[in-house]
C-alpha positions as CSV (number, residue, x, y, z in Angstrom):
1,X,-81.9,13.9,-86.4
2,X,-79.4,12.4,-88.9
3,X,-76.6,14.0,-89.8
4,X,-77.4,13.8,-93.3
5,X,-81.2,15.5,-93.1
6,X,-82.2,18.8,-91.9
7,X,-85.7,21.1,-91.8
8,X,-86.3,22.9,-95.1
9,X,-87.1,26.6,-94.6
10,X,-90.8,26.1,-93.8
11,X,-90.4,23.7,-91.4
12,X,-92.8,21.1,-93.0
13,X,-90.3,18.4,-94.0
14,X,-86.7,17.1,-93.8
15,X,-84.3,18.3,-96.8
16,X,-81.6,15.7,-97.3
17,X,-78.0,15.5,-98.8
18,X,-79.3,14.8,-101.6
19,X,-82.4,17.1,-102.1
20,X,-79.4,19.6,-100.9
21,X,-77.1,18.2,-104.3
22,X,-80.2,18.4,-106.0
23,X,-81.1,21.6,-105.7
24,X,-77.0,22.8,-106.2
25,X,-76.8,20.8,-109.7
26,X,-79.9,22.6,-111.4
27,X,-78.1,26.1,-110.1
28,X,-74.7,25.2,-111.0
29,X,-75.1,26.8,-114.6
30,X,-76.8,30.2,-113.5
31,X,-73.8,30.4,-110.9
32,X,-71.3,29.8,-113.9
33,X,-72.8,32.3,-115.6
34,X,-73.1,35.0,-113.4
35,X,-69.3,34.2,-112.9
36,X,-69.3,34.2,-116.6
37,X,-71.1,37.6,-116.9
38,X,-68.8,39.7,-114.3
39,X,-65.3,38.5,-115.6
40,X,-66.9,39.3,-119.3
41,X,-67.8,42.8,-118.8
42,X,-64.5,43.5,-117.7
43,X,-63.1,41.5,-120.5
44,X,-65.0,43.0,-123.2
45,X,-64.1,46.8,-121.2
46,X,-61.0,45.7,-122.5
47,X,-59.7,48.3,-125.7
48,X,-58.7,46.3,-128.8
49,X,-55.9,47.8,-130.5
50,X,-56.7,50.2,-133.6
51,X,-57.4,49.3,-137.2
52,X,-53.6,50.6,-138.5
53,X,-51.8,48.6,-135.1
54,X,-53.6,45.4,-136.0
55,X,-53.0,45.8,-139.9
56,X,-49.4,46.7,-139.6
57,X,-50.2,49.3,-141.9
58,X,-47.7,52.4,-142.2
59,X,-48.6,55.9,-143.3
60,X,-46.5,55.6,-146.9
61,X,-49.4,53.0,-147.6
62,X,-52.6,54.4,-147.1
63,X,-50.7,57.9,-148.9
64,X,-53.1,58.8,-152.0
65,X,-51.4,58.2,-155.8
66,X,-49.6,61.4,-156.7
67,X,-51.4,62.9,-159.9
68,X,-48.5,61.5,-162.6
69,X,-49.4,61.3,-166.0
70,X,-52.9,62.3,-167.1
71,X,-53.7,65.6,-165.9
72,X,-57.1,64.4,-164.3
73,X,-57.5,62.4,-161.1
74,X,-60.4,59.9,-160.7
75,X,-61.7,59.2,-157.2
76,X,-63.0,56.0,-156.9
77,X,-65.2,55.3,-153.5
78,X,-65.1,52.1,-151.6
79,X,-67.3,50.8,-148.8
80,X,-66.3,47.9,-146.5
81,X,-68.0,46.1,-143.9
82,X,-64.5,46.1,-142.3
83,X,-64.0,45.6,-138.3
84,X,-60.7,45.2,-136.7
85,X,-59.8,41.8,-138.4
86,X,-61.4,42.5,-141.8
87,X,-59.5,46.2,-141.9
88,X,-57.7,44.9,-145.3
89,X,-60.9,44.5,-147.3
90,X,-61.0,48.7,-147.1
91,X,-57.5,49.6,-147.0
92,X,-56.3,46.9,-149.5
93,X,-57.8,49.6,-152.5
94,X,-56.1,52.4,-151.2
95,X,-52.7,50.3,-151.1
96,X,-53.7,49.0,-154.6
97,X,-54.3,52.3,-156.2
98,X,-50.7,53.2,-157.2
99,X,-50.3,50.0,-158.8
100,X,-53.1,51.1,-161.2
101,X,-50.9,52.4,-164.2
102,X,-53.9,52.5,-167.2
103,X,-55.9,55.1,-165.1
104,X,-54.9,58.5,-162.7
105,X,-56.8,57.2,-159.6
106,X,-57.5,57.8,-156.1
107,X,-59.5,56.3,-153.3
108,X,-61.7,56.9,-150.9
109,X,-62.1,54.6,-148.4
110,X,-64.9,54.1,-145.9
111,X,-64.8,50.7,-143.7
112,X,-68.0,50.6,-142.5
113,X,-68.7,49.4,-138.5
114,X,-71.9,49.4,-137.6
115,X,-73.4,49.4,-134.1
116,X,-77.6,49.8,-135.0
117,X,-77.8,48.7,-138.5
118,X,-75.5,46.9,-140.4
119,X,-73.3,47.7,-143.6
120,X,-75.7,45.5,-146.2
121,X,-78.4,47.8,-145.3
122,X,-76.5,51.0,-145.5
123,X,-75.3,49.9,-148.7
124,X,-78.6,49.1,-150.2
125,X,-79.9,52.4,-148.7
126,X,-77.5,54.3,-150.5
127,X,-78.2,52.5,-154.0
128,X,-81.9,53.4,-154.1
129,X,-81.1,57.0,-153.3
130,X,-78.0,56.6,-156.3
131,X,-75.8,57.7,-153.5
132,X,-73.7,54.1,-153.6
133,X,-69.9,53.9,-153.7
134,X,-68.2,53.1,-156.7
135,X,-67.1,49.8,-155.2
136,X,-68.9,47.5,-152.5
137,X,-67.8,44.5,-150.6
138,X,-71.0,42.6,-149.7
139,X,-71.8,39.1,-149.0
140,X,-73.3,36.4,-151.5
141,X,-77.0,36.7,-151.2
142,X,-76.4,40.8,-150.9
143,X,-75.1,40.3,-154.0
144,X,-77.7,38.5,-155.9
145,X,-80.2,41.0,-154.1
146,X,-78.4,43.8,-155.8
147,X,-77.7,42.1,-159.0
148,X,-81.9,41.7,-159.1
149,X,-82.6,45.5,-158.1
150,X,-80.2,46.8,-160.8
151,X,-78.0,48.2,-158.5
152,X,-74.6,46.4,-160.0
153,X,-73.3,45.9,-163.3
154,X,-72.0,42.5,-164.8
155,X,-67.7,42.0,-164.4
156,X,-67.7,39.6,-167.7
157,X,-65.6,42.7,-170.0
158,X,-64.1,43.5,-166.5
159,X,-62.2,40.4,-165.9
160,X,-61.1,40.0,-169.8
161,X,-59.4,42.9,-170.1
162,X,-57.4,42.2,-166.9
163,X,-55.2,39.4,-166.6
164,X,-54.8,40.1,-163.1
165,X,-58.1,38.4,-162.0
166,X,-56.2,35.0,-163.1
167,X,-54.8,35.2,-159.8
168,X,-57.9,34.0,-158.2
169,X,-59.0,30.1,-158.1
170,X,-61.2,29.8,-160.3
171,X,-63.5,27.2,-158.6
172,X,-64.5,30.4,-156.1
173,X,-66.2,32.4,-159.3
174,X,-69.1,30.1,-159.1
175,X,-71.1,31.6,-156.1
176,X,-70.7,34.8,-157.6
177,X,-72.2,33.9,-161.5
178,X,-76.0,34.4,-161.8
179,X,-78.1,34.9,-165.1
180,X,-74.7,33.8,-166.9
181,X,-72.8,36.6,-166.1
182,X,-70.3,36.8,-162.8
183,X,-71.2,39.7,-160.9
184,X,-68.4,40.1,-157.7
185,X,-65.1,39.4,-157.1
186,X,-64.2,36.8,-154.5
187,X,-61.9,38.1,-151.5
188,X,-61.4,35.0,-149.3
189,X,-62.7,31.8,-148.2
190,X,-64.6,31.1,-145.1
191,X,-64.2,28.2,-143.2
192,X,-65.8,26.4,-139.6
193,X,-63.2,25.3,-137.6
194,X,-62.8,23.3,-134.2
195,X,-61.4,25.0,-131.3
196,X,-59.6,22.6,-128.7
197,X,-58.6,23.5,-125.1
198,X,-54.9,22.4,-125.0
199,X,-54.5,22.4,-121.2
200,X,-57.9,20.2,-120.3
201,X,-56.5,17.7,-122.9
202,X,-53.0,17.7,-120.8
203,X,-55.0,17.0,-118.0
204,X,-56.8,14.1,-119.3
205,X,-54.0,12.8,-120.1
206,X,-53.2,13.5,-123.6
207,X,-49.6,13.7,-124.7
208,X,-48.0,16.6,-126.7
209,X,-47.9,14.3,-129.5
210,X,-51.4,13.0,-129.2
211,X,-52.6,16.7,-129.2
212,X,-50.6,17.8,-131.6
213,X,-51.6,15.1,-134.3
214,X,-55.2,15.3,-133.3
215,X,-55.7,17.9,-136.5
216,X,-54.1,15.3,-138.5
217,X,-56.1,12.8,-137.6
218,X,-59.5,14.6,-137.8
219,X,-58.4,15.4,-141.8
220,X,-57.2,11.5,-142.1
221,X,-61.1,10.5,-140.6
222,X,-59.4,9.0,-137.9
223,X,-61.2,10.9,-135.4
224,X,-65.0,11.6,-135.2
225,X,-67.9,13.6,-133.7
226,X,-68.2,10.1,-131.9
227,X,-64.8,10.6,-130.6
228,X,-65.0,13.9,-129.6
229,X,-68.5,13.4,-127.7
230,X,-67.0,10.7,-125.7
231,X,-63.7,12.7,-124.7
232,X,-65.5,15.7,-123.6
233,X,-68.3,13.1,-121.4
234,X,-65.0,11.6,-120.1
235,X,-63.3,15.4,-119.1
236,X,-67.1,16.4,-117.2
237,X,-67.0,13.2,-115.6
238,X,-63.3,13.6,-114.1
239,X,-64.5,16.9,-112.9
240,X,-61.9,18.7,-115.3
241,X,-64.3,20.5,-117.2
242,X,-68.0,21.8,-115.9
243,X,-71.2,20.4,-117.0
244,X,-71.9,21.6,-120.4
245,X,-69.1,23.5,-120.9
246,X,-67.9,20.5,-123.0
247,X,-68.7,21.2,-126.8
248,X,-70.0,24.8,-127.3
249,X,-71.5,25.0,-131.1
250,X,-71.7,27.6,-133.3
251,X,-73.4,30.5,-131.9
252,X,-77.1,30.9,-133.9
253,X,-79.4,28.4,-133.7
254,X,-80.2,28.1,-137.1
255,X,-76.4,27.5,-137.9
256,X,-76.1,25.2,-135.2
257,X,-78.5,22.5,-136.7
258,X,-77.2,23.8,-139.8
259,X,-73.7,22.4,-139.2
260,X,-74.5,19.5,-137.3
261,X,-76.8,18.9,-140.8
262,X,-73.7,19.5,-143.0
263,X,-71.1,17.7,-141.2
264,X,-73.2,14.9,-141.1
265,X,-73.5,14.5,-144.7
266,X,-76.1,16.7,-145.9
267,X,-76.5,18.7,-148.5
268,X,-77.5,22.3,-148.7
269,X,-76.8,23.0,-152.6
270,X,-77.2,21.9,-155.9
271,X,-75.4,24.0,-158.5
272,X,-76.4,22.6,-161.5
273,X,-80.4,23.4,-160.6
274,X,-79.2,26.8,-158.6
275,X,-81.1,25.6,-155.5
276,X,-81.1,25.0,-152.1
277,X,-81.4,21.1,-151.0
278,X,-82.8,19.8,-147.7
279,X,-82.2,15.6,-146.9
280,X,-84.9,14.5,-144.4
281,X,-82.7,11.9,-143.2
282,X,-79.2,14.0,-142.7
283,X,-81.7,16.4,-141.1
284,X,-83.6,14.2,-138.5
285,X,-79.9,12.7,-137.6
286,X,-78.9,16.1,-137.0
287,X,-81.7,17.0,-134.4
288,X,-80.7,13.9,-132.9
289,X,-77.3,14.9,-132.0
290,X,-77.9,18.0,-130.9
291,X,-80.7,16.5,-128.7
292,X,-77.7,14.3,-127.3
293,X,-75.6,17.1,-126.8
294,X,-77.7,18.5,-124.8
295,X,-78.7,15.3,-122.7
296,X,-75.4,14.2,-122.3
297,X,-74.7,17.6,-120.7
298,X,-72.2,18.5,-123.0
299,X,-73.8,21.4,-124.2
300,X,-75.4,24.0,-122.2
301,X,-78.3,25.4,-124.2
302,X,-78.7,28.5,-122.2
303,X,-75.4,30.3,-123.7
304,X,-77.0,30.4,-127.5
305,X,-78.9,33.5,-127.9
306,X,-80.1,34.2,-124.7
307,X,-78.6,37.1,-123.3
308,X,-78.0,39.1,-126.4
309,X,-74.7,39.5,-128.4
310,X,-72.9,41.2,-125.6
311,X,-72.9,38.2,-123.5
312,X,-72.2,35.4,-127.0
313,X,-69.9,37.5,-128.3
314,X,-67.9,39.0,-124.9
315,X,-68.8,36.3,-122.3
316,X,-70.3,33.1,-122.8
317,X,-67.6,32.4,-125.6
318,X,-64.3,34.5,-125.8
319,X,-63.9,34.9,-121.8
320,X,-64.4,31.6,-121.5
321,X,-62.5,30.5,-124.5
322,X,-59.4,32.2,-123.1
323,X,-59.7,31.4,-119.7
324,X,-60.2,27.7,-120.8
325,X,-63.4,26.4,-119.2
326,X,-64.5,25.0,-122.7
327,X,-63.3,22.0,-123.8
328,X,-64.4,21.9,-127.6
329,X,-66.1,24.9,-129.5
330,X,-66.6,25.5,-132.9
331,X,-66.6,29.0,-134.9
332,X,-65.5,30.7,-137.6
333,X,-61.1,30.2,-138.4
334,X,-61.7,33.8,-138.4
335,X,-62.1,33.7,-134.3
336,X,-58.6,33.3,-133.7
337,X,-57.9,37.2,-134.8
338,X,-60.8,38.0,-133.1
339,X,-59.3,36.6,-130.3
340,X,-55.6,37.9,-131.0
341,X,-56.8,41.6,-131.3
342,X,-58.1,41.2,-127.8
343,X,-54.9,40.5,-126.5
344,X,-51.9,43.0,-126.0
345,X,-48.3,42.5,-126.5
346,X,-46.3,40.5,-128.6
347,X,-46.9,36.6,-127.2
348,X,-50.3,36.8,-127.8
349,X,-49.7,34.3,-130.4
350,X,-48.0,31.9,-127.9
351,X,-50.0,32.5,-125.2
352,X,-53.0,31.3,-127.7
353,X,-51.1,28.6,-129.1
354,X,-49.9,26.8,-125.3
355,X,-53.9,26.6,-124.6
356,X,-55.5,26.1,-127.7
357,X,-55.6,24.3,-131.3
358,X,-57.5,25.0,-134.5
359,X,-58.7,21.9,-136.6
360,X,-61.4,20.9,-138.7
361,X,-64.6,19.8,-137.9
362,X,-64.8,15.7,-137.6
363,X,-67.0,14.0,-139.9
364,X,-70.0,12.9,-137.6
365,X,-69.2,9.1,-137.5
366,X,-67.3,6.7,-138.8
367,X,-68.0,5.0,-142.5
368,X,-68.3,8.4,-143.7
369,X,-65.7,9.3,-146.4
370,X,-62.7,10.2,-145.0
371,X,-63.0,13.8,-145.1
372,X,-63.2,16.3,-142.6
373,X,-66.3,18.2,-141.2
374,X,-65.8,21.8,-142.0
375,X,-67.0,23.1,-144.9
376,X,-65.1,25.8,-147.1
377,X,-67.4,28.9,-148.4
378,X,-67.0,31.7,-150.7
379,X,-69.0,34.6,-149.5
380,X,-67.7,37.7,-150.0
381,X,-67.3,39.7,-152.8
382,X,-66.2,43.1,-153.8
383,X,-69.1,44.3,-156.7
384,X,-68.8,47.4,-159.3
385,X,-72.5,49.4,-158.8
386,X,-74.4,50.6,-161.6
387,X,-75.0,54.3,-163.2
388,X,-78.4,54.0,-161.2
389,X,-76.7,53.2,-157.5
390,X,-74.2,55.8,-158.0
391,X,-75.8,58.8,-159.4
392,X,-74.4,58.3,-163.2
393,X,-70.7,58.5,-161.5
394,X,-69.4,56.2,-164.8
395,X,-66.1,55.3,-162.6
396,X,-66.4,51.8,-163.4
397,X,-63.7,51.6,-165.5
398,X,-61.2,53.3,-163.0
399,X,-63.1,51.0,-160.7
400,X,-62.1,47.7,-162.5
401,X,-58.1,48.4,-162.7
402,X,-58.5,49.1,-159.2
403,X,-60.0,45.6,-158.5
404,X,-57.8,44.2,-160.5
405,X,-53.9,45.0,-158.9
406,X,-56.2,44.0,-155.1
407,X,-56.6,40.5,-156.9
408,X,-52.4,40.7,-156.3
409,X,-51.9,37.6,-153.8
410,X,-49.1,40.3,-151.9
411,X,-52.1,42.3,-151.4
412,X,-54.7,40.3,-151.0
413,X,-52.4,37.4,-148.8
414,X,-52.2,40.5,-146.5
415,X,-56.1,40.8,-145.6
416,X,-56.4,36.5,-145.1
417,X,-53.2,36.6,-143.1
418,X,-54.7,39.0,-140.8
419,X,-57.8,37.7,-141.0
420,X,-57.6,33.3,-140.4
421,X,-59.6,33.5,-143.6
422,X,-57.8,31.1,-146.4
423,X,-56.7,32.8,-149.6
424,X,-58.4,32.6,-152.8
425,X,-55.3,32.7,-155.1
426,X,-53.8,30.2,-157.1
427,X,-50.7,31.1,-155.2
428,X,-49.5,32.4,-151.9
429,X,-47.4,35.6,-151.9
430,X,-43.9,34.4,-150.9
431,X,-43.8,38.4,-149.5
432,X,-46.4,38.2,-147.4
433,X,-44.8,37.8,-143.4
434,X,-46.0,34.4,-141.4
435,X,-50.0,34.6,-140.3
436,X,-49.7,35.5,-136.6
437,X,-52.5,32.4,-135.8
438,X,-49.8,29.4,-134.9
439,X,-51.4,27.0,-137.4
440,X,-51.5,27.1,-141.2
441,X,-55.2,27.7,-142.3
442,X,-54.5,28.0,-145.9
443,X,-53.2,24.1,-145.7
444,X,-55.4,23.3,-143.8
445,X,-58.6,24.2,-145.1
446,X,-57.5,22.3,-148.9
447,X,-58.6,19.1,-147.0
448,X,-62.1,21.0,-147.0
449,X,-62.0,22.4,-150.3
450,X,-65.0,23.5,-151.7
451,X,-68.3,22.6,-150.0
452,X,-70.2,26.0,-149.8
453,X,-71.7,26.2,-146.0
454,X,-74.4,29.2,-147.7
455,X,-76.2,28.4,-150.7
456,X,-75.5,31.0,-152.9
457,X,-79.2,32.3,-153.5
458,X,-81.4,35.0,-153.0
459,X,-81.7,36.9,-149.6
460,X,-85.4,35.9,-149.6
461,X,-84.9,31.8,-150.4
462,X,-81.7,31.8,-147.5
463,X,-84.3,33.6,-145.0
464,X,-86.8,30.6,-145.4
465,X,-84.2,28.7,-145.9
466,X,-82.5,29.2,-142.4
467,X,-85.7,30.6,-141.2
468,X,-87.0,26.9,-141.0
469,X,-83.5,25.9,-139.0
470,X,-84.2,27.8,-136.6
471,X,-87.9,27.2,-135.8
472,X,-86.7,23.4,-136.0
473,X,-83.8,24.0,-133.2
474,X,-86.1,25.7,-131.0
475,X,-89.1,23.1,-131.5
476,X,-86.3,20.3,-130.6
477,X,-85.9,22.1,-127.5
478,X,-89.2,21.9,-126.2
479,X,-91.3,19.7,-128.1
480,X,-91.3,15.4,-127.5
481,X,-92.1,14.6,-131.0
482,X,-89.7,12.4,-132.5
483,X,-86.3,13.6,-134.7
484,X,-88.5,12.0,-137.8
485,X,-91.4,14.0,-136.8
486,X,-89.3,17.4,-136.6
487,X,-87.4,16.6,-139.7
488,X,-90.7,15.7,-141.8
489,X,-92.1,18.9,-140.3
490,X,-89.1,21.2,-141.5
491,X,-89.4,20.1,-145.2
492,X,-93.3,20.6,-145.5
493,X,-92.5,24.2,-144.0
494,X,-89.9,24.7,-146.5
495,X,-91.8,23.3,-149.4
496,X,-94.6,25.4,-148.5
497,X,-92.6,28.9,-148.7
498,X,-90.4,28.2,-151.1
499,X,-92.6,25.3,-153.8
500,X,-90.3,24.0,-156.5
501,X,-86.9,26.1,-155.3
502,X,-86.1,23.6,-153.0
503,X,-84.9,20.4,-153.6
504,X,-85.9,17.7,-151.7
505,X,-83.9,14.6,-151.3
């Protein structure tokens, strides 16, 4: 028998070299990943350091205002969505409230982490049983959802009387004005980023000066999607980086196609109408690149949403991101203090910074303008609730002060610096010490300035709305019908469920 044949196991036929390479390429994922899944578990075992360690916070700050003054002490109540990253959007009122000079005030804090439910719900909860804090920090559709149940009241007279709120860009109000009347206070500014692997680029062959320009050159639209397909193709093919393992999208379906859709020119909002837009063309172009993605073997489609959020969030993407399998992924700016709190000791920050780089997202091709791929977003918002939501409490005006000194760049500068997220101020607090993230998000996201990623609409309209990007990533999966076909498909769906609130382009 040749050397290169043998028996298969049932003894009816030879098995060659190649049936042998065969078989060993379609199992070389699930092999990775069970890799994947043991050194994860142990990874995400791993304590992150506490809320105060993270936030540099000392005990003098979070001290409650000492009664001065007026006899009679307000408490004012705050609830915050607020993990190990976000820990500022809670604390940042209690460090706030003895700045507040017109009113005796203290808080009450509550940073909310939620494990089988999350914070919007336990927020809205609480409103219909007029058990709400005085102050909320919810997200942009949360807030129109509130806004229509009665469960907030307008800041118009709010942000008059305080010149404080002047602080704040005033391009970020927009998301947050419906019915004529602005209705939350913007803390930050989101922004999608590109993650590079530092030392697979060394070993391609990329200088220090060639990877250290490549953000550069990805704002100057020097450098594309088109580029960064064809180096991550070239890395797989010199063996330096595994089969799909080569550009890792966002994690959700829906925002997958969804970014691929916006980096590619589309548009997702029209403020002057106040609705969401879909472009049948952007859209079928998108379904067509993350169709090549996935035939090129760059991307590995069984890491998105399969395993549940123990294995996206712990496994498939941090583990990997830090052990640097993955050449290219792209996530939140936030990421990098995700990343950072997972890490002990003081050269975490180096340690990140020798293996990987933070840019923006290319534009998808050249002949576009010259403008980067990510896309800046304003979706978070502290909100005053109503006499309903809070049991007739009337605190809203010890409420609004308060608001008004955490609109301070030194405070709020604190909670962005921590957090990758880019500042919303006019200015930068000089006081506030250097971002521990190597790079310098706040310049770097200006390039991106101010393409909203989420149309700011109602929960309902952004549930169809993303609904239909996510039944279209899943159909382009499976089904062999054209990118034309899928993308004609997606806007009947969504002009079936939501009529004249989308606009169709």
């Amino acid at each position: 028998m040749d050397s290169q044949t043998a028996m298969d196991s049932t003894g009816e036929g030879p098995v060659t070299a190649c049936d042998r390479r065969r078989t060993l390429a379609a199992a070389f994922p699930w092999v990775i990943s069970a890799v994947l899944i043991v050194a994860g578990l142990g990874y995400s075992a791993r304590p992150a350091i506490s809320m105060a360690e993270f936030c540099d916070l000392q005990p003098k700050q979070l001290a409650p205002r000492p009664a001065t003054g007026p006899t009679h002490v307000t408490t004012v109540t705050v609830w915050a969505d607020a993990r190990v990253r976000t820990c500022w959007l809670t604390y940042m009122a209690v460090a706030a409230a003895p700045l507040v000079t017109n009113h005796a005030i203290q808080v009450e804090a509550t940073p909310l982490v939620m494990e089988d439910t999350t914070a919007w719900q336990l927020m809205r909860e609480a409103a219909a049983h007029g058990r709400a804090p005085d102050i909320v920090h919810i997200d942009v559709n949360a807030l129109n959802d509130f806004m229509r149940a009665g469960y907030l009241i307008p800041l118009d007279s709010c942000i008059a009387s305080h010149p404080e709120f002047t602080n704040i860009r005033p391009d970020v109000w927009r998301p947050a004005i419906f019915s004529g009347h602005v209705w939350g206070v913007p803390t930050e500014a989101d922004v999608t980023a590109l993650y590079f692997n530092k030392v697979a680029l060394r070993k391609l062959g990329w200088s220090e000066a060639r990877i250290e320009a490549l953000p550069q050159h990805i704002q100057d639209g020097e450098w594309t999607f088109d580029d960064l397909r064809a180096t991550a193709g070239e890395a797989i093919a010199k063996h330096i980086i595994a089969p799909g393992f080569g550009i890792w999208p966002i994690r959700a379906k829906d925002a997958q196609l969804y970014t691929l859709y916006l980096m590619g020119g589309g548009r997702a909002y029209d403020p002057v109408a106040g609705k969401p837009v879909i472009n049948q063309r952007r859209l079928a172009e998108a379904i067509g690149l993350r169709r090549a993605m996935f035939r090129e073997r760059l991307t590995a489609p069984f890491f998105e949403g399969v395993i549940g959020p123990v294995w996206n969030r712990n496994v498939a993407r941090r583990d990997a991101f830090i052990g640097g399998r993955v050449l290219f992924f792209l996530d939140d700016a936030t990421e990098w203090g995700n990343l950072l709190a997972k890490l002990p000791g003081a050269s975490a920050t180096r340690f990140l910074d020798e293996l990987m780089g933070v840019a923006l997202i290319p534009i998808a091709k050249q002949g576009q303008a010259a403008r980067a791929g990510s896309f800046v977003s304003f979706n978070w918002f502290y909100a005053l609730t109503s006499d309903t939501a809070s049991s007739g409490r009337h605190h809203q005006a010890e409420a609004c002060a308060l608001l008004a000194k955490m609109t301070l760049p030194v405070l709020n500068d604190l909670h962005t610096s921590v957090n990758g997220s880019a500042s919303v101020m006019t200015a930068r607090s000089p006081s506030v010490p250097a971002a521990r993230h190597g790079y310098d998000m706040g310049a770097m996201i200006d390039h991106a300035w101010p393409m909203p990623v989420q149309p700011p609409i109602t929960g309902q309209t952004w549930a169809a709305y993303s609904g239909a990007f996510l039944e279209t990533a899943d159909h382009s999966e499976a089904d062999t019908d054209s990118d034309s076909v899928l993308a004609g498909r997606m806007v009947d769906k969504l002009r079936q469920s939501l009529g004249d609130e989308v606009i169709v382009e």
